[in-house]
PyMOL Python script that loads the backbone (N, CA, C, O; Angstrom):
from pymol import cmd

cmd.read_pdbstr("""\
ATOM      1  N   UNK A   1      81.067 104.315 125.490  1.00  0.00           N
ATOM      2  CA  UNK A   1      82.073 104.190 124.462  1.00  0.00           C
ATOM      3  C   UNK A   1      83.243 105.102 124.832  1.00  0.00           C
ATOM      4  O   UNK A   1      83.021 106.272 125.143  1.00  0.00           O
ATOM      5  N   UNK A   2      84.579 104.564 124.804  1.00  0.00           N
ATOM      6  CA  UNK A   2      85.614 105.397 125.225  1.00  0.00           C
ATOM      7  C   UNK A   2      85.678 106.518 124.281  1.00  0.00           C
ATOM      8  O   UNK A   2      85.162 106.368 123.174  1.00  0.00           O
ATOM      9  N   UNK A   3      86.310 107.739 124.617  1.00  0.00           N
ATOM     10  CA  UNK A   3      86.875 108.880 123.614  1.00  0.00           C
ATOM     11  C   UNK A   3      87.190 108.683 122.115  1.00  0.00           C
ATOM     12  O   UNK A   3      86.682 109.198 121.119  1.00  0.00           O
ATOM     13  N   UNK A   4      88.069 107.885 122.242  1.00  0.00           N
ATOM     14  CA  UNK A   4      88.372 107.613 121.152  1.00  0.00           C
ATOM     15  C   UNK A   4      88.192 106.314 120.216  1.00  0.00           C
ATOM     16  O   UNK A   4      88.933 106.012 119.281  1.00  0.00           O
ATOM     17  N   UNK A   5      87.210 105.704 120.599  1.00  0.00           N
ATOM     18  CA  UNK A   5      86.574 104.523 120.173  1.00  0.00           C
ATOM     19  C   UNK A   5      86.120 104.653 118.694  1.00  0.00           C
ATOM     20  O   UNK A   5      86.278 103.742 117.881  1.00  0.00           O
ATOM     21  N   UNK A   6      85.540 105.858 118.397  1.00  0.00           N
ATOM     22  CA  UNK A   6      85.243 106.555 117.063  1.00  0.00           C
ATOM     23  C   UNK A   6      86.065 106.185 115.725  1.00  0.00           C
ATOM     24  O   UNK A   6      85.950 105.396 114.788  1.00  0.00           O
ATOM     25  N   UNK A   7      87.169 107.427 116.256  1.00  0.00           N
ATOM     26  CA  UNK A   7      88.275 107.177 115.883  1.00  0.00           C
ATOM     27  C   UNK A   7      89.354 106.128 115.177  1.00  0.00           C
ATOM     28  O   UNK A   7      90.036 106.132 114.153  1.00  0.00           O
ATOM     29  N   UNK A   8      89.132 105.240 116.283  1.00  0.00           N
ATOM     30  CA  UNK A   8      89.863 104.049 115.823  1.00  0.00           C
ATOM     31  C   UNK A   8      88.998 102.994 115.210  1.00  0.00           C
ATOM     32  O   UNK A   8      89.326 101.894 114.765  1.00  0.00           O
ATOM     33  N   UNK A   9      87.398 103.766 115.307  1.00  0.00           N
ATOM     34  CA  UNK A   9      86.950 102.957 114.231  1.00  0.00           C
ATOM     35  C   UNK A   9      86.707 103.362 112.876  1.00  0.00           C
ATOM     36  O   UNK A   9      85.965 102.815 112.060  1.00  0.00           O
ATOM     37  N   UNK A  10      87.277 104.181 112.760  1.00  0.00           N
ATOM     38  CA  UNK A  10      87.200 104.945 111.383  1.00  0.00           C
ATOM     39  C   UNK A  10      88.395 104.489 111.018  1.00  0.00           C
ATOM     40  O   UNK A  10      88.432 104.473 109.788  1.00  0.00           O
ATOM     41  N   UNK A  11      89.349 104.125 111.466  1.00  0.00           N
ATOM     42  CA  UNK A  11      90.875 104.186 110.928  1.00  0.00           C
ATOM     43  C   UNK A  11      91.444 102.238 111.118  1.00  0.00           C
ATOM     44  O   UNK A  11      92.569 101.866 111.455  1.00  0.00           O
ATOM     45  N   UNK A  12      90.516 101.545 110.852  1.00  0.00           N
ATOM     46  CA  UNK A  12      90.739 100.136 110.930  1.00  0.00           C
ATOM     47  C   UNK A  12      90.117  99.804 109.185  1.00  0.00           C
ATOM     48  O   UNK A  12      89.107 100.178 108.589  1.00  0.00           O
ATOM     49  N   UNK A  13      91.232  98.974 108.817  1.00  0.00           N
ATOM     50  CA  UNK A  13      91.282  98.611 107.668  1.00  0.00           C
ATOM     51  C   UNK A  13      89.890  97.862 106.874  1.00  0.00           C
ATOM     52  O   UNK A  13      89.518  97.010 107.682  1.00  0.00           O
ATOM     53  N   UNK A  14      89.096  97.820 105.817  1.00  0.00           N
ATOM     54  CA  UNK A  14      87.607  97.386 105.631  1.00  0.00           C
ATOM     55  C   UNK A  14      87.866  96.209 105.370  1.00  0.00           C
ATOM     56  O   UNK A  14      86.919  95.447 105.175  1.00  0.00           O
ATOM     57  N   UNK A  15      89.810  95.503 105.254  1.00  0.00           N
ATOM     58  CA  UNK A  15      89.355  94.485 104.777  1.00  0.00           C
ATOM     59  C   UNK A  15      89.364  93.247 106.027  1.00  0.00           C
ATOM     60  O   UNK A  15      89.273  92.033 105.839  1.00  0.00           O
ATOM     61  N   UNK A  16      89.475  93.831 107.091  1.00  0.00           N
ATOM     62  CA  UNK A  16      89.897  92.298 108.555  1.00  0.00           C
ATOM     63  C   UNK A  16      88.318  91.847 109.238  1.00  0.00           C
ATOM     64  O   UNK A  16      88.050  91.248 110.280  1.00  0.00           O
ATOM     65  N   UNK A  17      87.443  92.414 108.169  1.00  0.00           N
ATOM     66  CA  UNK A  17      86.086  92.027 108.584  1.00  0.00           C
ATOM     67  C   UNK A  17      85.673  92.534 109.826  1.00  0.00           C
ATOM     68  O   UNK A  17      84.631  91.992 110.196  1.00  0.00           O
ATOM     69  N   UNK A  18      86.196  93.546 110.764  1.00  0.00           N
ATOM     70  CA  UNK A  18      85.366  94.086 111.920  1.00  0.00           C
ATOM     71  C   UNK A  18      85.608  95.569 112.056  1.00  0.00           C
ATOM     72  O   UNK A  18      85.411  96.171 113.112  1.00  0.00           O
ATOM     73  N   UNK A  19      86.234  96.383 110.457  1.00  0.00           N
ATOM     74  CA  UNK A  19      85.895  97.597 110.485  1.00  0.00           C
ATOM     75  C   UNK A  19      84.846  98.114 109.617  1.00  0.00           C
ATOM     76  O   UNK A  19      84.161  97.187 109.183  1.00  0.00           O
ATOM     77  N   UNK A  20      84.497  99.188 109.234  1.00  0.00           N
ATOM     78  CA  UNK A  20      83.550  99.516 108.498  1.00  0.00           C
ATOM     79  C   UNK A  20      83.659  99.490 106.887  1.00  0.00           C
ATOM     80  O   UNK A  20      84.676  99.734 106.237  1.00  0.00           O
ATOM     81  N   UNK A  21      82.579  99.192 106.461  1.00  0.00           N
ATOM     82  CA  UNK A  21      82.947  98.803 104.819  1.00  0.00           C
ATOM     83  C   UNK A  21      82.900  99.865 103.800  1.00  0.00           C
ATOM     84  O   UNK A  21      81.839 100.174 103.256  1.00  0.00           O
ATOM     85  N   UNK A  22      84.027 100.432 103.527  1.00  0.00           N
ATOM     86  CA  UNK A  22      84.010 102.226 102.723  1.00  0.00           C
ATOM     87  C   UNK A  22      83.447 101.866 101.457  1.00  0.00           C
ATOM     88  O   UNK A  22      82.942 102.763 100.782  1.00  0.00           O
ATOM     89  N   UNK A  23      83.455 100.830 101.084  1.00  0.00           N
ATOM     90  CA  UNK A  23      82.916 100.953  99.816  1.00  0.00           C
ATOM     91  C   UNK A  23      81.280 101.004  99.723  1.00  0.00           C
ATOM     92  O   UNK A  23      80.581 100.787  98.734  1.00  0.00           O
ATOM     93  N   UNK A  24      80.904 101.336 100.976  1.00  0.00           N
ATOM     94  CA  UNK A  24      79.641 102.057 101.025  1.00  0.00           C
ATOM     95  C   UNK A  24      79.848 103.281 100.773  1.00  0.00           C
ATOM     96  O   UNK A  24      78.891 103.802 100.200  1.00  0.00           O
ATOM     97  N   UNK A  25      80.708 103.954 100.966  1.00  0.00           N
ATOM     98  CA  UNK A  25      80.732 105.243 100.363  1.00  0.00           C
ATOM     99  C   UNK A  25      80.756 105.578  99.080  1.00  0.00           C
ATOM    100  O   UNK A  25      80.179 106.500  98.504  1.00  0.00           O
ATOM    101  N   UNK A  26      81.459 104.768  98.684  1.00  0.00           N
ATOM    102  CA  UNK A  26      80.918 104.743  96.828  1.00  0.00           C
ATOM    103  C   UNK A  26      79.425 105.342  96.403  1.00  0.00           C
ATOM    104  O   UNK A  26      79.053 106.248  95.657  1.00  0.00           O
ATOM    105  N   UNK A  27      78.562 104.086  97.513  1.00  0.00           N
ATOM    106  CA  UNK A  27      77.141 104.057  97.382  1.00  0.00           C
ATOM    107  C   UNK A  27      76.529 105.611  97.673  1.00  0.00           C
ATOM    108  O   UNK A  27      75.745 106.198  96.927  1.00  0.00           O
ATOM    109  N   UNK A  28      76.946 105.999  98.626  1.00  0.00           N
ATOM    110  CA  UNK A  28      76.447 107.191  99.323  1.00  0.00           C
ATOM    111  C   UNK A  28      76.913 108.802  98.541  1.00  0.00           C
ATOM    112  O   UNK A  28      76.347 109.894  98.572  1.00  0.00           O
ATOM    113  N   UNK A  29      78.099 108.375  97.914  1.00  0.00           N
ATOM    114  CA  UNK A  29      78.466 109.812  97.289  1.00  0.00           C
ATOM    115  C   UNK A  29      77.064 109.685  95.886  1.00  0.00           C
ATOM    116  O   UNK A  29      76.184 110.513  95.649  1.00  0.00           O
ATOM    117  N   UNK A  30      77.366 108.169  95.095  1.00  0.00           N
ATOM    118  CA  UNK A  30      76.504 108.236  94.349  1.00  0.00           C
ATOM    119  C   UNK A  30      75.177 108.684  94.459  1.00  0.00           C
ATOM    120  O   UNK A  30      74.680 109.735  94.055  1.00  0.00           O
ATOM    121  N   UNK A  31      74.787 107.954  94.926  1.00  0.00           N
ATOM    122  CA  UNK A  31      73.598 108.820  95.416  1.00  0.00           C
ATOM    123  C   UNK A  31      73.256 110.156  95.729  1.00  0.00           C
ATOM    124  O   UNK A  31      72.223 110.703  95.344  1.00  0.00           O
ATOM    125  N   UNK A  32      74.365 110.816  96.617  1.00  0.00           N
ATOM    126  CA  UNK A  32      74.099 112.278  96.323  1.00  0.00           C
ATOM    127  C   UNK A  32      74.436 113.381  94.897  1.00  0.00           C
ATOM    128  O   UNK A  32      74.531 114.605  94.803  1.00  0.00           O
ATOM    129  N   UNK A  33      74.532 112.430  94.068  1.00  0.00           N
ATOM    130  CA  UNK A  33      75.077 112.803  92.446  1.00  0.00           C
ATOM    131  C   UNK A  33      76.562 113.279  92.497  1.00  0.00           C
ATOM    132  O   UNK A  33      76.941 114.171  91.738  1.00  0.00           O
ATOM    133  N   UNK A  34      77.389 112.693  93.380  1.00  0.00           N
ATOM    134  CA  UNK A  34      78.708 113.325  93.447  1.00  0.00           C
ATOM    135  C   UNK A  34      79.515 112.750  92.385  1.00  0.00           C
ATOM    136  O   UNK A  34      79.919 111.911  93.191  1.00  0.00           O
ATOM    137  N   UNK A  35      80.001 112.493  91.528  1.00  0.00           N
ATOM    138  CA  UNK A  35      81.313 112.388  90.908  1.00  0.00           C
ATOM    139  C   UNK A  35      82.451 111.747  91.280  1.00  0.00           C
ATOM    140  O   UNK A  35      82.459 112.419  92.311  1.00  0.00           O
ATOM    141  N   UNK A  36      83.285 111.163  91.381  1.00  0.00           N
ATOM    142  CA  UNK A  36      84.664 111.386  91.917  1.00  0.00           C
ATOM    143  C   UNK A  36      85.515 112.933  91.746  1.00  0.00           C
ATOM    144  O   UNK A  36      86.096 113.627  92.580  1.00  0.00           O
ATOM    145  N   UNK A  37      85.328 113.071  90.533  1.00  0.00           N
ATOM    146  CA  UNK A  37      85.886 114.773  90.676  1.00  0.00           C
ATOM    147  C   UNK A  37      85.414 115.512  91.391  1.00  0.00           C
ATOM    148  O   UNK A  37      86.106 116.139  92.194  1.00  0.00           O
ATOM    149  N   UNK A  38      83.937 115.671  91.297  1.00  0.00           N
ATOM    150  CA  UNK A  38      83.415 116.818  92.023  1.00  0.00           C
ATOM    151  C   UNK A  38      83.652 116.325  93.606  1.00  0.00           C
ATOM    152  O   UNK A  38      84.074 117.200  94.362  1.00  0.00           O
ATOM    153  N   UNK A  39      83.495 115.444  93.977  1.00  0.00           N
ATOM    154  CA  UNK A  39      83.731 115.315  95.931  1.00  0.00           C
ATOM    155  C   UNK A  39      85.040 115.411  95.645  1.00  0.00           C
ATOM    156  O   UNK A  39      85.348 115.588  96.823  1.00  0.00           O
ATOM    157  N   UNK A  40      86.449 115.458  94.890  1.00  0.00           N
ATOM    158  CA  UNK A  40      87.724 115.661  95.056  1.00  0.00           C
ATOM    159  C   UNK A  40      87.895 117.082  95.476  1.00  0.00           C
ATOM    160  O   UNK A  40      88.536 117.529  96.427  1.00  0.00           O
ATOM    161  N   UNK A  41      87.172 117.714  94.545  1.00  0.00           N
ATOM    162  CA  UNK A  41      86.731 119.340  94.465  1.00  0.00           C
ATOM    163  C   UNK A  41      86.418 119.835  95.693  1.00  0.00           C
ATOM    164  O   UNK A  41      87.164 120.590  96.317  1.00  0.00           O
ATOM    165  N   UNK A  42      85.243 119.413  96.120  1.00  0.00           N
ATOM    166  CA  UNK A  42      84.752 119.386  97.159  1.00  0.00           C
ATOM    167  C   UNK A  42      85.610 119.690  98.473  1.00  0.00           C
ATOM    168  O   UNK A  42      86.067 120.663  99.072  1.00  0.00           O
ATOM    169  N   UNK A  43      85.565 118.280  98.579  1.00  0.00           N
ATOM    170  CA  UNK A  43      86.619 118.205 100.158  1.00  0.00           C
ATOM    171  C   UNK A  43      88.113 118.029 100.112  1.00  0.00           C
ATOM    172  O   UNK A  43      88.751 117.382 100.943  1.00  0.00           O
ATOM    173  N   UNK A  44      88.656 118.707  98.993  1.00  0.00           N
ATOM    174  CA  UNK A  44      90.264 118.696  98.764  1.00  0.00           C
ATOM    175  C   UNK A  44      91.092 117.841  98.682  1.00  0.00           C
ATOM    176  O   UNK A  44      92.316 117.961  98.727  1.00  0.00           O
ATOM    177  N   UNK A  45      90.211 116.554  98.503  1.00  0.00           N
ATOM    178  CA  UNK A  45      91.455 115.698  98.448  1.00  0.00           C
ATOM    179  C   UNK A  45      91.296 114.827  97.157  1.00  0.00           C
ATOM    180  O   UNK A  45      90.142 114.513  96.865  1.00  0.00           O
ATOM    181  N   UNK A  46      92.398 114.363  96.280  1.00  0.00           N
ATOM    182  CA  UNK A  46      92.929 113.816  95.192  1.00  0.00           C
ATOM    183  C   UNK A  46      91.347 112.660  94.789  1.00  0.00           C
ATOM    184  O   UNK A  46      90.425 112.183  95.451  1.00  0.00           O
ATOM    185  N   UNK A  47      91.745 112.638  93.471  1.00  0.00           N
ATOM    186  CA  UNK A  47      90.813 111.846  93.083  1.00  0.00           C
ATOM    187  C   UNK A  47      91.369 110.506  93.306  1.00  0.00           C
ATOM    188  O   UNK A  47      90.591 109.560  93.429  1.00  0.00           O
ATOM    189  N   UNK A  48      92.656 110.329  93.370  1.00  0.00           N
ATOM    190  CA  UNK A  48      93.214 108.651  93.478  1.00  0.00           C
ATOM    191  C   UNK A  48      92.757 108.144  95.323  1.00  0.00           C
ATOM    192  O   UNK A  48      92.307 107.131  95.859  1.00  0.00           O
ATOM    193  N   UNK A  49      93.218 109.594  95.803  1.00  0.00           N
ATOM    194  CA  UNK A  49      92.511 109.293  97.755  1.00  0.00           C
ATOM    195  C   UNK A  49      91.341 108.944  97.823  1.00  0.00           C
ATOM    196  O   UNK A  49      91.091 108.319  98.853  1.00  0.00           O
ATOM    197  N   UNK A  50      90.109 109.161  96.819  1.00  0.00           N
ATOM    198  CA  UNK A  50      89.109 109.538  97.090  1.00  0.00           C
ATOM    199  C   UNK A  50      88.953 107.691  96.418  1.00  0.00           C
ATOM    200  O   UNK A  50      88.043 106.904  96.679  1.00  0.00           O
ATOM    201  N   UNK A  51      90.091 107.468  95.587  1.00  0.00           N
ATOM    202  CA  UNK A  51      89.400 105.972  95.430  1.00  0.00           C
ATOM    203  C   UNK A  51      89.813 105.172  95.591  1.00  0.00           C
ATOM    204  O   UNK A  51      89.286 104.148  95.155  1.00  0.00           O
ATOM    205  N   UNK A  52      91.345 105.088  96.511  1.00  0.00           N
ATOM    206  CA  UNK A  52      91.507 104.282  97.664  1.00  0.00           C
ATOM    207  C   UNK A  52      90.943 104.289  98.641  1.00  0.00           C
ATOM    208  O   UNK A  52      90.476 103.242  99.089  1.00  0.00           O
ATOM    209  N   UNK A  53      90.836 105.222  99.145  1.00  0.00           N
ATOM    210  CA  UNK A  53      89.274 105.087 100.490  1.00  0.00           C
ATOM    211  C   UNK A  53      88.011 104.389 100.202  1.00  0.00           C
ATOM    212  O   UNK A  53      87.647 103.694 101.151  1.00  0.00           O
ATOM    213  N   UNK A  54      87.490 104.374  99.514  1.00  0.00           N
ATOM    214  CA  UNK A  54      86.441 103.688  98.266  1.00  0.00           C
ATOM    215  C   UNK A  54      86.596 102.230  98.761  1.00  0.00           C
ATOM    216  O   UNK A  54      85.773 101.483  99.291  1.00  0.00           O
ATOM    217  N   UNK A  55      87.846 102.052  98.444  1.00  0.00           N
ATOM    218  CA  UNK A  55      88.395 100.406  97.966  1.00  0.00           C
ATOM    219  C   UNK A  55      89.167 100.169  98.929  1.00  0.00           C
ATOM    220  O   UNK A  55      89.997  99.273  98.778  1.00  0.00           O
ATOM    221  N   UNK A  56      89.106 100.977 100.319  1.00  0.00           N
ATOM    222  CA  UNK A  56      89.638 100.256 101.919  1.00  0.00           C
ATOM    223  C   UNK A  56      90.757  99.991 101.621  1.00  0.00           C
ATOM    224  O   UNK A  56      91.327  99.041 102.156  1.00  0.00           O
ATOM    225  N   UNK A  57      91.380 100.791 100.657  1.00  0.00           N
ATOM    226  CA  UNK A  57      93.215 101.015 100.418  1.00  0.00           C
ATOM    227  C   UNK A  57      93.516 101.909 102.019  1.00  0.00           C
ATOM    228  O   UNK A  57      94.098 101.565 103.047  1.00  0.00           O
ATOM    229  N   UNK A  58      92.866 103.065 101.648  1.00  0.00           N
ATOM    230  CA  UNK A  58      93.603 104.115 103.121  1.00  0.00           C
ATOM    231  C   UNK A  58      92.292 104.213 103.514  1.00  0.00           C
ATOM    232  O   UNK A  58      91.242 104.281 102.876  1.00  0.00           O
ATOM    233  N   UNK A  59      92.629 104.206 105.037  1.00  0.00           N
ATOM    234  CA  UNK A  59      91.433 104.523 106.095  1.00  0.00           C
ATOM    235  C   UNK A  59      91.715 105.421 106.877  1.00  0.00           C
ATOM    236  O   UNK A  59      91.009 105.497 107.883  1.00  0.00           O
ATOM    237  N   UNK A  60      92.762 106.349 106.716  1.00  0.00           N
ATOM    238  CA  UNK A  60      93.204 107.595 107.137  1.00  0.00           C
ATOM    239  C   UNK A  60      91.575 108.536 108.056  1.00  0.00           C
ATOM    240  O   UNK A  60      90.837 109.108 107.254  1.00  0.00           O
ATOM    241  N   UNK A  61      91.300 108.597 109.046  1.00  0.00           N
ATOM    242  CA  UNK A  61      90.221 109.156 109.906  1.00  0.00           C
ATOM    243  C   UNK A  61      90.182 110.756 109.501  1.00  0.00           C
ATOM    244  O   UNK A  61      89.088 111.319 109.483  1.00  0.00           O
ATOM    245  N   UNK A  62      91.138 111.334 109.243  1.00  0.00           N
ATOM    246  CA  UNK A  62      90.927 113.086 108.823  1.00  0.00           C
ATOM    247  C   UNK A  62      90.582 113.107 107.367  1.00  0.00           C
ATOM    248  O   UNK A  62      89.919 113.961 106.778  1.00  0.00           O
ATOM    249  N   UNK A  63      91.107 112.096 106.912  1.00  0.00           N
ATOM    250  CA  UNK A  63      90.530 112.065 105.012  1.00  0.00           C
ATOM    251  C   UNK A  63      88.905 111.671 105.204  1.00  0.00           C
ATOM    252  O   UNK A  63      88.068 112.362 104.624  1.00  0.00           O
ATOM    253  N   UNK A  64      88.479 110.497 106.068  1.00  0.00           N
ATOM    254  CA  UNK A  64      87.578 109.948 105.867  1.00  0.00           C
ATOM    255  C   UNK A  64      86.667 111.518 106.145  1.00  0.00           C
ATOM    256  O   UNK A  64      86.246 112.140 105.170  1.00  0.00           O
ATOM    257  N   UNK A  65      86.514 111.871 107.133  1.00  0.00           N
ATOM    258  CA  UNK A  65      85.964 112.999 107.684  1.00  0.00           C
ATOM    259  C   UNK A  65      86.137 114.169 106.663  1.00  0.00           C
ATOM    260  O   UNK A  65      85.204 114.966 106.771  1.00  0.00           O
ATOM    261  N   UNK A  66      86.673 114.373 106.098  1.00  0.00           N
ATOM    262  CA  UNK A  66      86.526 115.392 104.819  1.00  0.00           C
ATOM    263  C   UNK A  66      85.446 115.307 103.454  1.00  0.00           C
ATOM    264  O   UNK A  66      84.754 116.136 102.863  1.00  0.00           O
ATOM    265  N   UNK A  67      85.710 113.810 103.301  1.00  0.00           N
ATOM    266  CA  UNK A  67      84.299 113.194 102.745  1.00  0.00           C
ATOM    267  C   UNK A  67      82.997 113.449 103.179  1.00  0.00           C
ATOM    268  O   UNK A  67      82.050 114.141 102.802  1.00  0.00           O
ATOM    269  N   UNK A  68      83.292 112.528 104.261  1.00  0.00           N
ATOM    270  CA  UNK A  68      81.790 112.738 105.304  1.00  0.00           C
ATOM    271  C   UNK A  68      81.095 113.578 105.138  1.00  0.00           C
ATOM    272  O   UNK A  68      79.933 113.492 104.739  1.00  0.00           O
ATOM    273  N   UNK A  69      82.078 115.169 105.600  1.00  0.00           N
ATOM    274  CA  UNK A  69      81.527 116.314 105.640  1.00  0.00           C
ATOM    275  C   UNK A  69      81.075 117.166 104.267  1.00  0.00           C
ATOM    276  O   UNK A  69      80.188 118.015 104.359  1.00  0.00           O
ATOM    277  N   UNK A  70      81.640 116.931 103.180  1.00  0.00           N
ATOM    278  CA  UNK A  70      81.566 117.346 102.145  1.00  0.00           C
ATOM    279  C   UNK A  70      80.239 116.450 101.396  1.00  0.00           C
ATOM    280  O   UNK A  70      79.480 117.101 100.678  1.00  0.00           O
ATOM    281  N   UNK A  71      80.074 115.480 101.517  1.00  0.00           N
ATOM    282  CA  UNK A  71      78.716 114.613 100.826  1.00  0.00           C
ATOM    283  C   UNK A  71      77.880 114.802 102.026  1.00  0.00           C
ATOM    284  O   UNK A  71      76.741 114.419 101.757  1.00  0.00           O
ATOM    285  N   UNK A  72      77.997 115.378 103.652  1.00  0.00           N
ATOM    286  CA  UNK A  72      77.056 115.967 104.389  1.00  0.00           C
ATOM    287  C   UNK A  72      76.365 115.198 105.298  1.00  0.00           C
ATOM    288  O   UNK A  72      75.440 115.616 105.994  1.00  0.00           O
ATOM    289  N   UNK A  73      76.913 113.799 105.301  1.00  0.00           N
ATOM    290  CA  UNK A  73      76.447 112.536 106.343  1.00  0.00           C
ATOM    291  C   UNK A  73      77.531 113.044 107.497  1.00  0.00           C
ATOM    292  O   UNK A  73      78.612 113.633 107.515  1.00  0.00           O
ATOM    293  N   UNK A  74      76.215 112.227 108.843  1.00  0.00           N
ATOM    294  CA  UNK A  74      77.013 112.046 109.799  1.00  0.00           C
ATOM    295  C   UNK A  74      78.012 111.214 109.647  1.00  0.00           C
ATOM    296  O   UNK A  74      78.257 110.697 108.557  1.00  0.00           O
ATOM    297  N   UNK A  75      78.900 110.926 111.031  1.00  0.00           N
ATOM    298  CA  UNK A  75      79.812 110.519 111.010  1.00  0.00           C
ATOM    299  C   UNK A  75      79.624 108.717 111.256  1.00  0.00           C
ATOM    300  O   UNK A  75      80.268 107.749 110.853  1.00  0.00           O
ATOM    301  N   UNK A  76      78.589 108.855 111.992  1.00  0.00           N
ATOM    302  CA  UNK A  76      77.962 107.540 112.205  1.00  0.00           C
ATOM    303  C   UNK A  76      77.629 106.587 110.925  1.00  0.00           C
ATOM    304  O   UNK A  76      77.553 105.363 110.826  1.00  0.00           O
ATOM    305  N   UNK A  77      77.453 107.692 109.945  1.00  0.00           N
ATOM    306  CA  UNK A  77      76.967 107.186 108.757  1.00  0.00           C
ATOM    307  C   UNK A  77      77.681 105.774 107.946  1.00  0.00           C
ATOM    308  O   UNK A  77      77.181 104.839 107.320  1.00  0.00           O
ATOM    309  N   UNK A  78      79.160 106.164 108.324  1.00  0.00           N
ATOM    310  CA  UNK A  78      80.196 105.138 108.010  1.00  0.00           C
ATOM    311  C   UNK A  78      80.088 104.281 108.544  1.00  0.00           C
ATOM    312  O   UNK A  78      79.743 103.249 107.969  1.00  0.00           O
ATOM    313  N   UNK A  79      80.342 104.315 109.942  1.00  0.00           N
ATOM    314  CA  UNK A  79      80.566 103.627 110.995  1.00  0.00           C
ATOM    315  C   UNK A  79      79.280 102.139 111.431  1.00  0.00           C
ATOM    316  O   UNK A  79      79.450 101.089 112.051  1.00  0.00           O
ATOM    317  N   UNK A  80      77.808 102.862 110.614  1.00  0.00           N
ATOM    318  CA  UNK A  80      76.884 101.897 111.477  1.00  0.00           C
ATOM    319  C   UNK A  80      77.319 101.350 109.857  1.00  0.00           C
ATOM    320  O   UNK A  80      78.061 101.830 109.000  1.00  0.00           O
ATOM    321  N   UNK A  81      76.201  99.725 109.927  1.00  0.00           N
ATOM    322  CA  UNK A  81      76.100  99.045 108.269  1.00  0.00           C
ATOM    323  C   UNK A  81      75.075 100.532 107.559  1.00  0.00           C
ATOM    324  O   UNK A  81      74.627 101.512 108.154  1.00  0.00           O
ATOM    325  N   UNK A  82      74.993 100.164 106.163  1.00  0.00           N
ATOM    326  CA  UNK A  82      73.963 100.870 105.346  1.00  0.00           C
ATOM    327  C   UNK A  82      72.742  99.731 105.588  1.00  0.00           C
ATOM    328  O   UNK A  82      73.113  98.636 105.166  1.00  0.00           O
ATOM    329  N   UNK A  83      71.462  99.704 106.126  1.00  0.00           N
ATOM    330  CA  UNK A  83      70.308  99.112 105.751  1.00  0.00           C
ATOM    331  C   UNK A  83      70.501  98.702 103.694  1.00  0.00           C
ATOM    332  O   UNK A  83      70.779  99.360 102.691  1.00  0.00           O
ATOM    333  N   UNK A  84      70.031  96.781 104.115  1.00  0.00           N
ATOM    334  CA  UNK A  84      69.734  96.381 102.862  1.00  0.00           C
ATOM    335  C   UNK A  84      68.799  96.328 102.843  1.00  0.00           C
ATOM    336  O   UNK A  84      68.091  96.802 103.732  1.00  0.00           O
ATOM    337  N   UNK A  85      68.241  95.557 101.536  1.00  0.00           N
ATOM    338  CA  UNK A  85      66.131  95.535 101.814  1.00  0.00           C
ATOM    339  C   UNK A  85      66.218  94.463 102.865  1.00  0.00           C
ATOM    340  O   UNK A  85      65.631  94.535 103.944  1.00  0.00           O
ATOM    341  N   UNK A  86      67.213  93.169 102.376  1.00  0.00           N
ATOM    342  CA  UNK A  86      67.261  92.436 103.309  1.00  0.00           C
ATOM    343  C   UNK A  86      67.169  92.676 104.968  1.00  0.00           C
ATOM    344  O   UNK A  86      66.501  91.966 105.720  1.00  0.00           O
ATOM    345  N   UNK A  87      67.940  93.769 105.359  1.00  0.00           N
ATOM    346  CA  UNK A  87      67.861  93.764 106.833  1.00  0.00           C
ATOM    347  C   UNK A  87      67.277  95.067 107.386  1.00  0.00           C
ATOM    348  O   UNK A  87      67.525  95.559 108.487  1.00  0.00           O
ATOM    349  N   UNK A  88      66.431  95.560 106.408  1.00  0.00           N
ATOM    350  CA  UNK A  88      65.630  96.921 106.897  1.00  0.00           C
ATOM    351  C   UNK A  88      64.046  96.595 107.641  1.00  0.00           C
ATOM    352  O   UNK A  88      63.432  97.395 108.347  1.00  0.00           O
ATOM    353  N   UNK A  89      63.664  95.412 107.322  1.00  0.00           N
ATOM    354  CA  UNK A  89      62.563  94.523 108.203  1.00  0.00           C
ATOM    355  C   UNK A  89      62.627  94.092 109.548  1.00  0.00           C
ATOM    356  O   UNK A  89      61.727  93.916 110.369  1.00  0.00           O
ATOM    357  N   UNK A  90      63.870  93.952 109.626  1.00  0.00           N
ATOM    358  CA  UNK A  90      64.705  93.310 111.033  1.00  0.00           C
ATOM    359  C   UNK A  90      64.566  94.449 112.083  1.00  0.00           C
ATOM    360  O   UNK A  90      64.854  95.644 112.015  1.00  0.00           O
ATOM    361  N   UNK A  91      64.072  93.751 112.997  1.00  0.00           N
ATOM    362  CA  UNK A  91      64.327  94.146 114.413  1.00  0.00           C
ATOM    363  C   UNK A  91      65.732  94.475 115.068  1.00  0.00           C
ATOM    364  O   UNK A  91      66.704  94.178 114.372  1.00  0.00           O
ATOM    365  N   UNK A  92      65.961  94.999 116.203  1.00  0.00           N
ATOM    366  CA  UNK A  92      67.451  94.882 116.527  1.00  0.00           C
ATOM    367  C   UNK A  92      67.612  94.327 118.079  1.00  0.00           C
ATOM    368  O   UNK A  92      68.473  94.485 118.944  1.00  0.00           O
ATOM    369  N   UNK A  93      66.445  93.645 118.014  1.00  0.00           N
ATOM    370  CA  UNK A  93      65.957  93.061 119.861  1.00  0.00           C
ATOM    371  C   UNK A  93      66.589  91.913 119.851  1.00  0.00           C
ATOM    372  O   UNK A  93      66.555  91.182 120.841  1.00  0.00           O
TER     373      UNK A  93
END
""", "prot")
cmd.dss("prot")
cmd.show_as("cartoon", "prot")
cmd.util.cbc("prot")
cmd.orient("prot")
């Protein structure tokens, strides 16, 4: 994977169907009992940023990564799908 392959996949829009889908992050803050306020709190950035990123408004890569780090997932975390029940049976052969 080139250098910056990461990168530019963090920062491609959720809605052209071949970047990553942020509104898994919704899923993932929830789950760690975050709030929208409190992860605003958190990782410094606005509660309206925190829910355009959400809703694949901004895909800004240094915002996304402030999240990340603040709800405590890797970075990959975004980047791969979230396992459904549907595809947690599945092989990847």
């Amino acid at each position: 994977m080139p250098h910056n392959a990461k990168s530019e996949a963090l920062s491609e829009p959720a809605t052209n169907g071949s970047g990553p889908d942020y509104s898994t992050l919704r899923a993932m803050r929830e789950a760690r009992g975050y709030s929208v306020e409190k992860l605003s709190l958190t990782c410094g950035l606005s509660v309206d940023e925190i829910e355009d990123i959400e809703n694949g408004r901004i895909t800004d890569p240094s915002k996304l990564r402030r999240i990340v780090s603040a709800l405590r997932l890797s970075q990959e975390a975004l980047i791969s799908p979230v396992p459904t029940p549907a595809t947690q049976g599945r092989s990847l052969a």
